[in-house]
N, CA, C and O atoms as a GROMACS GRO file, in nm:
protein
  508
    1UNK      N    1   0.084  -0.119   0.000
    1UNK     CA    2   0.000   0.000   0.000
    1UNK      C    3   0.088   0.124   0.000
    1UNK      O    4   0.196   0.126   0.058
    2UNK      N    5   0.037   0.229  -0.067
    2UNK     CA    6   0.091   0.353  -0.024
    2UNK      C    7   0.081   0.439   0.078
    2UNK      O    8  -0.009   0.439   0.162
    3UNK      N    9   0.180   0.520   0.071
    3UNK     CA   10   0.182   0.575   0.221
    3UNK      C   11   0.055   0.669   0.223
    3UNK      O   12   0.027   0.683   0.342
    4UNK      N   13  -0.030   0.737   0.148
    4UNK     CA   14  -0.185   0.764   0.140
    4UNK      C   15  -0.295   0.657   0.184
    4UNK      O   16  -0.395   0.670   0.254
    5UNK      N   17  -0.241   0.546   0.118
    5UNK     CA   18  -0.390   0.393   0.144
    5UNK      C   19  -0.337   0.450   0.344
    5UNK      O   20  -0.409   0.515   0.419
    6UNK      N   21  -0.193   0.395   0.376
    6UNK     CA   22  -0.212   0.369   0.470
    6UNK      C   23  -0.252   0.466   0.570
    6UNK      O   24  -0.315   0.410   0.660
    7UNK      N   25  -0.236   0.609   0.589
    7UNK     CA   26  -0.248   0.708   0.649
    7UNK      C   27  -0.415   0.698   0.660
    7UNK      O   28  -0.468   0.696   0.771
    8UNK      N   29  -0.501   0.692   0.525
    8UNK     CA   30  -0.634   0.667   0.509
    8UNK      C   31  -0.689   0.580   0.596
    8UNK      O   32  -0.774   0.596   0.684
    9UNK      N   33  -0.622   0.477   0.554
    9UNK     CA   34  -0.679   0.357   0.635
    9UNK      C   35  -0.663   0.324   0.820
    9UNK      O   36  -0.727   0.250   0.895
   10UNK      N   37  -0.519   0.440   0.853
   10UNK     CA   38  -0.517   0.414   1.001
   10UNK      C   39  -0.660   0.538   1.044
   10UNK      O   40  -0.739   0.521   1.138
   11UNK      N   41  -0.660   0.624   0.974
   11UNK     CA   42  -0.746   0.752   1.029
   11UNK      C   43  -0.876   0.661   1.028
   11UNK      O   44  -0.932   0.663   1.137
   12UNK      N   45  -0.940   0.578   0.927
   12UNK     CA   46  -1.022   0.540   0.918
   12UNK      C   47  -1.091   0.451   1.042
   12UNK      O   48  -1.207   0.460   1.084
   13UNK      N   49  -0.974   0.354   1.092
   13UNK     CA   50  -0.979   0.290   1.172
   13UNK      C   51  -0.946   0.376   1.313
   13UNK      O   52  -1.010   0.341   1.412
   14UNK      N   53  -0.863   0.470   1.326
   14UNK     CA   54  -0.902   0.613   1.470
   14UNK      C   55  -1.032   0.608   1.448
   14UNK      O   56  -1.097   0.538   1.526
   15UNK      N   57  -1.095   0.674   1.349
   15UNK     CA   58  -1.261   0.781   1.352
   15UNK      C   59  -1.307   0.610   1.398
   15UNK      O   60  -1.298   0.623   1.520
   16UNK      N   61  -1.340   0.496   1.382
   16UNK     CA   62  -1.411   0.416   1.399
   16UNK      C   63  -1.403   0.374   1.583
   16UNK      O   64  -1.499   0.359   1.659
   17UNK      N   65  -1.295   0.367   1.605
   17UNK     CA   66  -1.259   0.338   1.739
   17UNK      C   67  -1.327   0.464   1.855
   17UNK      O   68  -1.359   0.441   1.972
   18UNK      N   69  -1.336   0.580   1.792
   18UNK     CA   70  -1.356   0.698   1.914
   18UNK      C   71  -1.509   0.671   1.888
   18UNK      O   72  -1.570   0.679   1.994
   19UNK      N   73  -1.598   0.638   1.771
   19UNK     CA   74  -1.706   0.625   1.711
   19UNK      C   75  -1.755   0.504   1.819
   19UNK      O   76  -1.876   0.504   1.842
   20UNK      N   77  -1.708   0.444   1.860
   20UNK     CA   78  -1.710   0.330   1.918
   20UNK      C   79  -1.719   0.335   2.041
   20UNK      O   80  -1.820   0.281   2.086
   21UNK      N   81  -1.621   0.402   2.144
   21UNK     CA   82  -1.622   0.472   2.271
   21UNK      C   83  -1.693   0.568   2.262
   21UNK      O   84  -1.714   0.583   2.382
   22UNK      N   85  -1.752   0.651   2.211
   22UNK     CA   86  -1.827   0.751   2.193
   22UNK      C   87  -1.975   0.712   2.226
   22UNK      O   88  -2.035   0.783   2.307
   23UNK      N   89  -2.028   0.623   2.178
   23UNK     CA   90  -2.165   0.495   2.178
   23UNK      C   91  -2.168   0.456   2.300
   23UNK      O   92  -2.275   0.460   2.361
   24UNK      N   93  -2.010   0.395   2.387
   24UNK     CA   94  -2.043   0.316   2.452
   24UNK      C   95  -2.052   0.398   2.600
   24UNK      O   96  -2.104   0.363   2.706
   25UNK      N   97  -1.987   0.511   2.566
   25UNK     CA   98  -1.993   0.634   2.676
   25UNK      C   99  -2.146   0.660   2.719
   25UNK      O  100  -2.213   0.648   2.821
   26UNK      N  101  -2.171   0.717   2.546
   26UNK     CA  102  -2.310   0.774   2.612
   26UNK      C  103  -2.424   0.677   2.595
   26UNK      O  104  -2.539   0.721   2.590
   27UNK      N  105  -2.398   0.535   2.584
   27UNK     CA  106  -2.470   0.452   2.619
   27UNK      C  107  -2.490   0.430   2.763
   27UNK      O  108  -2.570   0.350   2.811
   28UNK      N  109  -2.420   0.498   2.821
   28UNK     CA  110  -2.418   0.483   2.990
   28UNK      C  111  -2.496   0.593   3.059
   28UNK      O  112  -2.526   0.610   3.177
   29UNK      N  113  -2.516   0.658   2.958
   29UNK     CA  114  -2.589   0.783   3.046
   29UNK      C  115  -2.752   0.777   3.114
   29UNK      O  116  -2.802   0.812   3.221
   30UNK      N  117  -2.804   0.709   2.981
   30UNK     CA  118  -2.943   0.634   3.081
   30UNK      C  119  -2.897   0.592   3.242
   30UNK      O  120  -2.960   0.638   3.338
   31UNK      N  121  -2.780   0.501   3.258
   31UNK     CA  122  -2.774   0.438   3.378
   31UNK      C  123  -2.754   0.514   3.476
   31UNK      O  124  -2.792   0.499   3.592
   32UNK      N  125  -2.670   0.627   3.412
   32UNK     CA  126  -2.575   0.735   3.514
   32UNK      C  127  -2.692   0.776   3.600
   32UNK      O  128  -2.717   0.753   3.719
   33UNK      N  129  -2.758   0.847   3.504
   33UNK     CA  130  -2.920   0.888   3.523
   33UNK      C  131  -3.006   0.890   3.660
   33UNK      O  132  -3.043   0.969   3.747
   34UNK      N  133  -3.014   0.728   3.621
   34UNK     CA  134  -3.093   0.653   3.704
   34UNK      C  135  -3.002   0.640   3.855
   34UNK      O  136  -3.052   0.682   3.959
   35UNK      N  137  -2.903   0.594   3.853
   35UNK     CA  138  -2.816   0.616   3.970
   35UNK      C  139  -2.812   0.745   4.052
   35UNK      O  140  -2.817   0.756   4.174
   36UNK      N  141  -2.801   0.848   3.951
   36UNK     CA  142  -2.794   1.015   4.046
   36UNK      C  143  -2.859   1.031   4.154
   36UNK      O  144  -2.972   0.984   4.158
   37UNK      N  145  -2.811   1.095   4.261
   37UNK     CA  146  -2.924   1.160   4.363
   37UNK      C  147  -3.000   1.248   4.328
   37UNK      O  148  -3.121   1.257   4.350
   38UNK      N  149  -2.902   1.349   4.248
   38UNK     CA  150  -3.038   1.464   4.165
   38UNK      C  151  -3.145   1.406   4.136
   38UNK      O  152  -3.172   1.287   4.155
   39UNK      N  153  -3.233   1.517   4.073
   39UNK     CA  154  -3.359   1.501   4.020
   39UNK      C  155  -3.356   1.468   3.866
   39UNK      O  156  -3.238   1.444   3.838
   40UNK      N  157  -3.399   1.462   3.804
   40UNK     CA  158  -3.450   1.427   3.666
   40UNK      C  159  -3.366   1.554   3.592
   40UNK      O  160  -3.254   1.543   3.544
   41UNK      N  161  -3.452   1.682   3.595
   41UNK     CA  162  -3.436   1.810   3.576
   41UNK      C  163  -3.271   1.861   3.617
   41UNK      O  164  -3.200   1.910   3.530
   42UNK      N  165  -3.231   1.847   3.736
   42UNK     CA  166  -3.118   1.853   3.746
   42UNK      C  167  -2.996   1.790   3.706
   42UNK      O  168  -2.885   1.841   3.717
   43UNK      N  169  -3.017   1.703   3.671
   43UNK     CA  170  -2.904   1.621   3.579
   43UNK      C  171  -2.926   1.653   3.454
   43UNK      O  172  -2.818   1.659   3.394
   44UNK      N  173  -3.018   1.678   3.385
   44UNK     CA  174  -3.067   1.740   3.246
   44UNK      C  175  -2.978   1.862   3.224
   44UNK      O  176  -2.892   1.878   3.137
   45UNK      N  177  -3.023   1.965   3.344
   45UNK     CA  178  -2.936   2.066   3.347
   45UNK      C  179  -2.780   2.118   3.358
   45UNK      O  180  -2.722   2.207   3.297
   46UNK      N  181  -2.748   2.053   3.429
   46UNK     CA  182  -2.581   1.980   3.465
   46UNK      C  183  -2.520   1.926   3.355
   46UNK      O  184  -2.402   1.955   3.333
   47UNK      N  185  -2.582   1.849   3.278
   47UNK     CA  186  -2.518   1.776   3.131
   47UNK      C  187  -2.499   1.880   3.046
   47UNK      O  188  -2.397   1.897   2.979
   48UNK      N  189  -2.633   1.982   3.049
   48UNK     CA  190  -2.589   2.081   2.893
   48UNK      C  191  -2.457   2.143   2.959
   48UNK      O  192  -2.341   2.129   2.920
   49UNK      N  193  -2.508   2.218   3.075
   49UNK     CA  194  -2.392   2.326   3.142
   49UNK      C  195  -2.253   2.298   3.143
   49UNK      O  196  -2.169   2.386   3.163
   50UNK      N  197  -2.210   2.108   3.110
   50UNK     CA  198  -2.040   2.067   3.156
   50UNK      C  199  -2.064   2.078   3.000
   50UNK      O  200  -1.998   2.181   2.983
   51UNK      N  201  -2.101   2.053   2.901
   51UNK     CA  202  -2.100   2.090   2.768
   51UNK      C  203  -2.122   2.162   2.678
   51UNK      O  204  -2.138   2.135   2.559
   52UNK      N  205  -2.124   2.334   2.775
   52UNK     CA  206  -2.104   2.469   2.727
   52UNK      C  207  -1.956   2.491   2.649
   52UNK      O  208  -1.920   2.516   2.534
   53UNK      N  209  -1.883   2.464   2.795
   53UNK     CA  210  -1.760   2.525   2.737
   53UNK      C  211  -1.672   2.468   2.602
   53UNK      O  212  -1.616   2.537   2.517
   54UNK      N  213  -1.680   2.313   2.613
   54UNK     CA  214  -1.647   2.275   2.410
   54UNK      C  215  -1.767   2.337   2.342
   54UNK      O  216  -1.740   2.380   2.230
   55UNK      N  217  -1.865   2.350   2.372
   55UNK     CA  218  -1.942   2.366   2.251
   55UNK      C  219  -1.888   2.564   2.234
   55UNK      O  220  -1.859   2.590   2.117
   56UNK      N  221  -1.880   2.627   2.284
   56UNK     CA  222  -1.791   2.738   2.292
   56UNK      C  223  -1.661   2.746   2.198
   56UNK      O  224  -1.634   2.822   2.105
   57UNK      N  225  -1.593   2.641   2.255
   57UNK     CA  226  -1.505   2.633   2.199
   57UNK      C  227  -1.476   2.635   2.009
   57UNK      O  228  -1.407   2.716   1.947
   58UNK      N  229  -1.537   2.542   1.967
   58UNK     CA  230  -1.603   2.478   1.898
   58UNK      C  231  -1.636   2.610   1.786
   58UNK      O  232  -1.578   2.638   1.680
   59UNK      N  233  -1.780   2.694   1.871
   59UNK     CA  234  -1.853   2.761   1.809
   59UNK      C  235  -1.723   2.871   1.750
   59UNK      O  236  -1.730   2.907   1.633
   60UNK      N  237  -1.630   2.909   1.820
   60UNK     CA  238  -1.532   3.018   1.839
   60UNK      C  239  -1.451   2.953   1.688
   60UNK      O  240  -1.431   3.042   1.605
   61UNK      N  241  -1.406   2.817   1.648
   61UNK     CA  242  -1.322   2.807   1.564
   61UNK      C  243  -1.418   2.849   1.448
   61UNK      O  244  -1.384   2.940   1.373
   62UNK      N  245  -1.499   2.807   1.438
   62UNK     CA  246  -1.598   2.792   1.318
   62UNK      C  247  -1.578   2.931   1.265
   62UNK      O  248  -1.605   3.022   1.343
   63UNK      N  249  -1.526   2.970   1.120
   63UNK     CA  250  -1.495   3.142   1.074
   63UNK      C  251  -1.620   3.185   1.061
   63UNK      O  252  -1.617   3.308   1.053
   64UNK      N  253  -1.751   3.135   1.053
   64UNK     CA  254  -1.843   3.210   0.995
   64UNK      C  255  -1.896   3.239   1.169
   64UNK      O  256  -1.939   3.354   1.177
   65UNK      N  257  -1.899   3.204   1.234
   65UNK     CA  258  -1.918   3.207   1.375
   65UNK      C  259  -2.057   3.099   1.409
   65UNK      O  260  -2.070   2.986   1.361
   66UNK      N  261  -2.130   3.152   1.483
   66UNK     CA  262  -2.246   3.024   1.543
   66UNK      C  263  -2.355   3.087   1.398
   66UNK      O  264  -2.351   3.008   1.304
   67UNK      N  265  -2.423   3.179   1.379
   67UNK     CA  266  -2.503   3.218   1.274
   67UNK      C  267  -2.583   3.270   1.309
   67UNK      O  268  -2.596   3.266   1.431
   68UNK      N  269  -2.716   3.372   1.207
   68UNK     CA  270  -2.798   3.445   1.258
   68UNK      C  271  -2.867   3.382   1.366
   68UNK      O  272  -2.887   3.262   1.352
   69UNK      N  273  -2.914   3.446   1.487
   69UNK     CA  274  -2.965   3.368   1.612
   69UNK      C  275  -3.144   3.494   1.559
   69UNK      O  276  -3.172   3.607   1.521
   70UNK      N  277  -3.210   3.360   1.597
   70UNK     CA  278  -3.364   3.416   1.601
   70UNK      C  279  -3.511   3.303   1.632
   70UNK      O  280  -3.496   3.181   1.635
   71UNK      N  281  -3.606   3.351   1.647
   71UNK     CA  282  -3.688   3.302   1.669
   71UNK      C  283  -3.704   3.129   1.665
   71UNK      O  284  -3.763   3.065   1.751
   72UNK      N  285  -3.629   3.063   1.531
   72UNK     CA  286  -3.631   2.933   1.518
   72UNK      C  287  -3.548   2.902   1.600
   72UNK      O  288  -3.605   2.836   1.687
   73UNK      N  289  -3.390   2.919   1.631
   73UNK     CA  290  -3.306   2.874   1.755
   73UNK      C  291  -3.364   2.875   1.865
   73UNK      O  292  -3.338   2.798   1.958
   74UNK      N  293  -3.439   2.953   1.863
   74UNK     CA  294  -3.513   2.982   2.048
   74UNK      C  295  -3.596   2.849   2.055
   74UNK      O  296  -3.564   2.764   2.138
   75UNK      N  297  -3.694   2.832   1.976
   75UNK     CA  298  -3.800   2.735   1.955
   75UNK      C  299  -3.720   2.547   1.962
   75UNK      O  300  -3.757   2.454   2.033
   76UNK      N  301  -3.625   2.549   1.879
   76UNK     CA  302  -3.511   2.457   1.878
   76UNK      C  303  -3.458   2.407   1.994
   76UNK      O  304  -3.446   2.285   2.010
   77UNK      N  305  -3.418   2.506   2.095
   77UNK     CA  306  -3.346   2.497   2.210
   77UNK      C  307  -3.449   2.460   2.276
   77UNK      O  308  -3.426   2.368   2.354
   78UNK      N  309  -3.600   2.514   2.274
   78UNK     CA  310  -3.672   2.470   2.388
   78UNK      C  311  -3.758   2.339   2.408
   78UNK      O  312  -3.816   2.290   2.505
   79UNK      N  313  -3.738   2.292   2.234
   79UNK     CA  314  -3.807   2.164   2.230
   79UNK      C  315  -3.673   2.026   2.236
   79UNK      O  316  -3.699   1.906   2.231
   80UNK      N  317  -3.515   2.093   2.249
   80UNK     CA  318  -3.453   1.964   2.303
   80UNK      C  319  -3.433   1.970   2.444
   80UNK      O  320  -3.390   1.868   2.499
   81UNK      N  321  -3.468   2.115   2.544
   81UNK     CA  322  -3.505   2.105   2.677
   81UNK      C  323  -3.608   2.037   2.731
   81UNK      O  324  -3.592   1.984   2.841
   82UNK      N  325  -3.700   2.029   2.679
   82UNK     CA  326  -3.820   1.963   2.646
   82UNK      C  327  -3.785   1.789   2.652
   82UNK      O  328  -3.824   1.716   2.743
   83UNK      N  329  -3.718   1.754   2.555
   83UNK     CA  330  -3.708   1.619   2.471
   83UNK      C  331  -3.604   1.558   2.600
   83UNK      O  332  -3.612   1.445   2.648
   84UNK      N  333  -3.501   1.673   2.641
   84UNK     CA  334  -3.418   1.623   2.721
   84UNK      C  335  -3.468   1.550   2.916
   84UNK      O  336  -3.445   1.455   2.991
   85UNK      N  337  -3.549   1.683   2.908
   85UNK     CA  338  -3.654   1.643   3.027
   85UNK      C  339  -3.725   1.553   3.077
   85UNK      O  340  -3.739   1.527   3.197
   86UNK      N  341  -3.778   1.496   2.973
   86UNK     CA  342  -3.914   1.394   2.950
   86UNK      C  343  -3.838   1.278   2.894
   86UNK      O  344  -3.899   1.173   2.878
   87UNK      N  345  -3.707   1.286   2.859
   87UNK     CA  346  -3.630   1.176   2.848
   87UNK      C  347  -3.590   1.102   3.016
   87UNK      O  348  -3.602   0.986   3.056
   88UNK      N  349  -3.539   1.223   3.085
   88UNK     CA  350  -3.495   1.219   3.205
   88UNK      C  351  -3.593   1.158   3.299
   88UNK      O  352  -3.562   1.053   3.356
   89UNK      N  353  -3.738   1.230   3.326
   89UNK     CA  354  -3.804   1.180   3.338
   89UNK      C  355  -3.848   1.056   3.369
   89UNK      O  356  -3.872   0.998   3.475
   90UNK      N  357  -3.856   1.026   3.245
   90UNK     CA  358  -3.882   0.869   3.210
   90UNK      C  359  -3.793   0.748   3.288
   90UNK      O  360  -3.822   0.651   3.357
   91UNK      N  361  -3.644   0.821   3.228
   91UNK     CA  362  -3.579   0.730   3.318
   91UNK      C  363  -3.609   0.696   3.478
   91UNK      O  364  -3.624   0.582   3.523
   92UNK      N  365  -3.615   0.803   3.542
   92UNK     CA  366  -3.641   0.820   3.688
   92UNK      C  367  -3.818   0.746   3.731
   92UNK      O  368  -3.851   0.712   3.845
   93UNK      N  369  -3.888   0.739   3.634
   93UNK     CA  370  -4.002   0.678   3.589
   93UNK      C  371  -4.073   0.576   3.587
   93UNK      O  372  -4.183   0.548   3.635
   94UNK      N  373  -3.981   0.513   3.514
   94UNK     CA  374  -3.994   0.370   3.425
   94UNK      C  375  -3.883   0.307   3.428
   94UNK      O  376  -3.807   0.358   3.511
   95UNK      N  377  -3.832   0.207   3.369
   95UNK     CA  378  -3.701   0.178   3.336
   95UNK      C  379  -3.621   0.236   3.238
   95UNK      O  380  -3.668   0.317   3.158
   96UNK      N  381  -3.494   0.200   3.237
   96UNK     CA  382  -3.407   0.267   3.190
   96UNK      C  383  -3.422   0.244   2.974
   96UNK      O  384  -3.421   0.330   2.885
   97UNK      N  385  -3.434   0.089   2.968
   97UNK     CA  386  -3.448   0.061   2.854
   97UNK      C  387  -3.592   0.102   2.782
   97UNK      O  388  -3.597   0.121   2.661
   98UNK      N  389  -3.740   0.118   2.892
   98UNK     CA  390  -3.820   0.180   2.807
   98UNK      C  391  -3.824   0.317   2.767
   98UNK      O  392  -3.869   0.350   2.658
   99UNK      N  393  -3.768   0.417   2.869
   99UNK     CA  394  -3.735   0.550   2.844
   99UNK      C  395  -3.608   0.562   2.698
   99UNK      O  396  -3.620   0.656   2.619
  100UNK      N  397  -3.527   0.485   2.685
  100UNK     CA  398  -3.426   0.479   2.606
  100UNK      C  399  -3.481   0.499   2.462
  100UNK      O  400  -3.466   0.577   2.368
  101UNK      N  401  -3.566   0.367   2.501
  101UNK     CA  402  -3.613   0.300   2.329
  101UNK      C  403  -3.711   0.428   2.288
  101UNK      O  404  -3.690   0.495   2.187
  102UNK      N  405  -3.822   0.453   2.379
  102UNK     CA  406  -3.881   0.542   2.323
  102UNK      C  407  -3.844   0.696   2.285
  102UNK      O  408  -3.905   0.764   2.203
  103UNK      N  409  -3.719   0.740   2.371
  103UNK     CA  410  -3.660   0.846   2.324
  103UNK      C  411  -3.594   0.804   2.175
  103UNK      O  412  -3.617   0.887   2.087
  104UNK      N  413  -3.536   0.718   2.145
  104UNK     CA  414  -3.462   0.667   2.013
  104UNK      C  415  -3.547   0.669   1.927
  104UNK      O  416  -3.504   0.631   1.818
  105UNK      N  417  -3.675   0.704   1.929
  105UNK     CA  418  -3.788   0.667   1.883
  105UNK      C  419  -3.794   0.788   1.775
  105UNK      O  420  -3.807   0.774   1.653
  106UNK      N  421  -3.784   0.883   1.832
  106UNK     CA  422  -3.789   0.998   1.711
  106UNK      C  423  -3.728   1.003   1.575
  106UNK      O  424  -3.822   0.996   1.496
  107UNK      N  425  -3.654   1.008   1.531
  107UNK     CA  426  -3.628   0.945   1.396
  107UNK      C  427  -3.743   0.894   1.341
  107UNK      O  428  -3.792   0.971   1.259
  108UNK      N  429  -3.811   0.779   1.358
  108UNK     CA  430  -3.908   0.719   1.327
  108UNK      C  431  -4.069   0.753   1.332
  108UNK      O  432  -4.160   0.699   1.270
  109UNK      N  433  -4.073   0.881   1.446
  109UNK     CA  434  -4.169   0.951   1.433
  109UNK      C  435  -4.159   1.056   1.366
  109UNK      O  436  -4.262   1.078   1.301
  110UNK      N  437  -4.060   1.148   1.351
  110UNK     CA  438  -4.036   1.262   1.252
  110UNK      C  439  -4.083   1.207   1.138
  110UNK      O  440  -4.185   1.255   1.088
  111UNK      N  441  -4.025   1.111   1.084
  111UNK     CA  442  -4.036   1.076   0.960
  111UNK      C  443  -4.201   1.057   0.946
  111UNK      O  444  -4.285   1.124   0.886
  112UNK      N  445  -4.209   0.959   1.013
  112UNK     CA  446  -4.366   0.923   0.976
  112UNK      C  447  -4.437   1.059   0.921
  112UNK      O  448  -4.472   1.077   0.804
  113UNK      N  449  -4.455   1.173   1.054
  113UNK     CA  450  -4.522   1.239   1.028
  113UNK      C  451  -4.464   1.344   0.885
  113UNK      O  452  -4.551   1.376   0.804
  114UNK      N  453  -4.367   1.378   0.868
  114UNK     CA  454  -4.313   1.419   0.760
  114UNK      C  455  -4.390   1.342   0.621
  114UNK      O  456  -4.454   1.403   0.536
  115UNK      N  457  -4.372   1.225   0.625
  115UNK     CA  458  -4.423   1.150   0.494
  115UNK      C  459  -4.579   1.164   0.501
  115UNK      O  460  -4.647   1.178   0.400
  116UNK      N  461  -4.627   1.159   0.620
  116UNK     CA  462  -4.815   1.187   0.666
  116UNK      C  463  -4.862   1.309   0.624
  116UNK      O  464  -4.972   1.324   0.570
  117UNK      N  465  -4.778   1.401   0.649
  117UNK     CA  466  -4.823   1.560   0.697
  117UNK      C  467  -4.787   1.658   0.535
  117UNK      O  468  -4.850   1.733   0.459
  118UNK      N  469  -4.628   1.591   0.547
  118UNK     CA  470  -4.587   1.721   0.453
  118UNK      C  471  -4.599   1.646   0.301
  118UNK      O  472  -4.576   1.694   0.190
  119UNK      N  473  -4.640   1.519   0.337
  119UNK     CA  474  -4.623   1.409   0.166
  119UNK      C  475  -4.430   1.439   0.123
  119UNK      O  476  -4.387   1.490   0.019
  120UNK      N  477  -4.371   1.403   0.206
  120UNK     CA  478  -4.240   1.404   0.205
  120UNK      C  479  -4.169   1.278   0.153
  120UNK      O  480  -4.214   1.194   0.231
  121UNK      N  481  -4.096   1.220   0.080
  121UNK     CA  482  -4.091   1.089   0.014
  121UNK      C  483  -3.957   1.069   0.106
  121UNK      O  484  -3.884   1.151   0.161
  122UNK      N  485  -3.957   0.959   0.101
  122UNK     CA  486  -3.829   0.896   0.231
  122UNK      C  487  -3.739   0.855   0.118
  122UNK      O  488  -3.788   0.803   0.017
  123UNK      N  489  -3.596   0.877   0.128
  123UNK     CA  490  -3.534   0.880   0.033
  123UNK      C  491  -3.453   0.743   0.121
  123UNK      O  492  -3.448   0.724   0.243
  124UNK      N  493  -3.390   0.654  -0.003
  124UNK     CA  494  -3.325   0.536   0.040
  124UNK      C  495  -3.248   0.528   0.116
  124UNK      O  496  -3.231   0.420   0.172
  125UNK      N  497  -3.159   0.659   0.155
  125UNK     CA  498  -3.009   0.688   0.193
  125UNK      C  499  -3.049   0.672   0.361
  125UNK      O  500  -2.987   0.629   0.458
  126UNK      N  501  -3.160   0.719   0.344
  126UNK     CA  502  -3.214   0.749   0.505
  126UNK      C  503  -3.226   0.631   0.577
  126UNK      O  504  -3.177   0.617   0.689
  127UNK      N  505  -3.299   0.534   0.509
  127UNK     CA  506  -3.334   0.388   0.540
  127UNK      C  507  -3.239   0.316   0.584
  127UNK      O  508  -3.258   0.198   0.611
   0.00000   0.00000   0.00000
């Protein structure tokens, strides 16, 4: 191989490995969840807040910067406070795997209603 295949092929196999720990991290967070003394709401809150400062970070490299901020961001932010809540919720709720599954669930309801509502055609790539 050339020294391109191989450079390709180790990066390929990095992005897959962090892709991998990445899953299995926040596959734990249902449990974390459920373990906390906090409340539902308070661990909801605590998660965005330790993941201000990269997302800061982050926003700061980007040259065009974060982008016009308005009415749809506001609406955005308040329905994954929302989603994040009633995820939390649930956990503290129910069990960990029914709160899970049915949060994972969206994908599958967006769509529906997208193809119901807006006559939106589901394109293969998605599937």
């Amino acid at each position: 191989m050339t020294d391109v295949a191989e450079t390709a092929g180790r990066e390929r196999r990095t992005a897959m490995m962090v892709l991998l720990a990445g899953a299995c991290i926040i596959g734990l967070a249902p449990i974390l969840v459920r373990l906390g003394e906090a409340g539902p709401s308070a661990i909801g809150f605590w998660r965005m807040i330790f993941a201000l400062p990269l997302l800061a970070l982050i926003a700061r490299r980007e040259s065009g910067g974060v982008g016009p901020t308005g009415w749809i961001l506001g609406l955005a932010g308040v329905a994954f406070a929302l989603d994040l809540a009633f995820w939390h919720y649930g956990i503290a709720l129910t069990s960990v795997a029914k709160a899970t599954i049915l949060s994972n669930l969206t994908p599958v309801i967006v769509t529906g209603v997208a193809w119901l509502v807006f006559r939106e055609k589901v394109r293969p790539l998605f599937l």
